[in-house]
N, C-alpha and C positions, 0 to 999 in steps of 0.2 A: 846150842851153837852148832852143833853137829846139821842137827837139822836145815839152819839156816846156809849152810855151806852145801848139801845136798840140793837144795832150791837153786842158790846161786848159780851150781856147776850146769843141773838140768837146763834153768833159764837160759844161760850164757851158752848153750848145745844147740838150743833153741833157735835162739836166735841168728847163730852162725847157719843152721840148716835153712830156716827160714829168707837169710839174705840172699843166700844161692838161689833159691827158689824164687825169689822177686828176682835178679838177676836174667832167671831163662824167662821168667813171662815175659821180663821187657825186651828180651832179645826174640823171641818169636811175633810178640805181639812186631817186631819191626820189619820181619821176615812176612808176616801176614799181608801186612800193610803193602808189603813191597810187590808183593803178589798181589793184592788189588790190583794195586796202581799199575802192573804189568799187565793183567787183563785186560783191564778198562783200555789200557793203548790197544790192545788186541781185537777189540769188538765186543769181545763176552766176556763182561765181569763176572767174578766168582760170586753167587750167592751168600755161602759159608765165610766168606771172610769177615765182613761186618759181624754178625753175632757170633762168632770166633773169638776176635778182639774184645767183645764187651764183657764177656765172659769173663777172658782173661785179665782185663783190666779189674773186675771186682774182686777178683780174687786177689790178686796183685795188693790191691787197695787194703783191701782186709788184712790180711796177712802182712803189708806193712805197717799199719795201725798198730801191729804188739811191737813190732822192730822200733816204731816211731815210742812208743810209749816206754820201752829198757830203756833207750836213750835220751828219754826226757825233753824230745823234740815237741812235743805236741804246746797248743798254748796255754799258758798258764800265767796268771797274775802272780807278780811273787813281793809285789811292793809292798802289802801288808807282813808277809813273813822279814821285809826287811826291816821293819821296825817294833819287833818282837826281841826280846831275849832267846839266846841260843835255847832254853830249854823250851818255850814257846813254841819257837820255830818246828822243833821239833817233834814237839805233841800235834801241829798242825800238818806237817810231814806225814806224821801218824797217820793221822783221820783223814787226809784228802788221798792214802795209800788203800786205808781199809774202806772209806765209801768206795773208792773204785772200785777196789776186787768185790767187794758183796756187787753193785751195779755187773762189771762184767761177767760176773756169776748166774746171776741169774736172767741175763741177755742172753748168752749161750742155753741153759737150760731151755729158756723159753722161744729158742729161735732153733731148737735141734727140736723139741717137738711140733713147731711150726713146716719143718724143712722134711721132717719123714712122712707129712700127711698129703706131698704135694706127688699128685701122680700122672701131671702132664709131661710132653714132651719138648723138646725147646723145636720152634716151627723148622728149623732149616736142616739142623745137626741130627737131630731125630735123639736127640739125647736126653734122660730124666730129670726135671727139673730138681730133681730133689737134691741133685749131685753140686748144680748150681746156690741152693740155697744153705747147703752144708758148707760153702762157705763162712756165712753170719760166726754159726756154734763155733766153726774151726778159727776164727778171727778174736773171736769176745775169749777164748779157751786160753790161745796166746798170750794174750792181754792181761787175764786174770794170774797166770803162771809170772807173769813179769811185777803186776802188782802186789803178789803175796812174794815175790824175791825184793821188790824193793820196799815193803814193810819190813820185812824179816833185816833187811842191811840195814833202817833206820834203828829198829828196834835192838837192835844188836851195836849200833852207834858206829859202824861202817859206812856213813855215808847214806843216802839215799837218793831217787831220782825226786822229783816234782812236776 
């Protein structure tokens, strides 16, 4: 149990750091935007803005995918766990917690050794892609921290997300 409270607190750390952090991309990403839109009345639009924003929209993206997932927002069928017995419910709880985490396990593994083999630059920003694609690992990593906190809360019978 100890353990599973250590997960929780870490997750729930997580995820509060994490929401600040979608917060500033979307508020830059509106400042970027805004800065186009101000050049372009200007004559000379910024190059850097467009792949600025897309950037920050994937990460954005990604990194809200663990926040969507603590919260149990993402889609999911739950008609069949409504016509199960609580204990039912619960063993499928289970198993649709630990396919996730093993899935987001090994998406991370295998997209952090996809993301350090990448050694071009992004065309406009002059920046490493690799920095770009270390989002994947940093998304699925989230992800999986939140699915092994809400197996540990099913399995412990605290409740779990779906």
């Amino acid at each position: 149990m100890k353990f599973a409270n250590v997960v929780k607190k870490i997750s729930d750390s997580i995820d509060k750091v994490c929401l600040a952090i979608i917060v500033a991309i979307l508020g830059t990403m509106v400042v970027v935007t805004m800065a186009q839109i101000i050049s372009r009345l200007a004559g000379d639009a910024f190059l850097w803005t467009e792949e600025l924003n897309r950037y920050l929209l994937i990460w954005g993206t990604l990194i809200g995918a663990g926040c969507a997932y603590k919260e149990g927002s993402h889609i999911s069928i739950t008609f069949v766990q409504g016509m199960c017995s609580a204990k039912t419910e619960r063993m499928l709880r289970m198993l649709v917690h630990t396919v996730c985490l093993i899935a987001f396990v090994a998406m991370a593994y295998f997209s952090l050794e996809y993301a350090m083999k990448q050694a071009q630059l992004a065309p406009v920003l002059r920046i490493p892609m690799k920095y770009m694609y270390l989002s994947i690992p940093i998304g699925f990593s989230l992800m999986a921290i939140h699915a092994l906190d809400a197996l540990l809360q099913v399995v412990h019978e605290k409740g779990g997300r779906l």
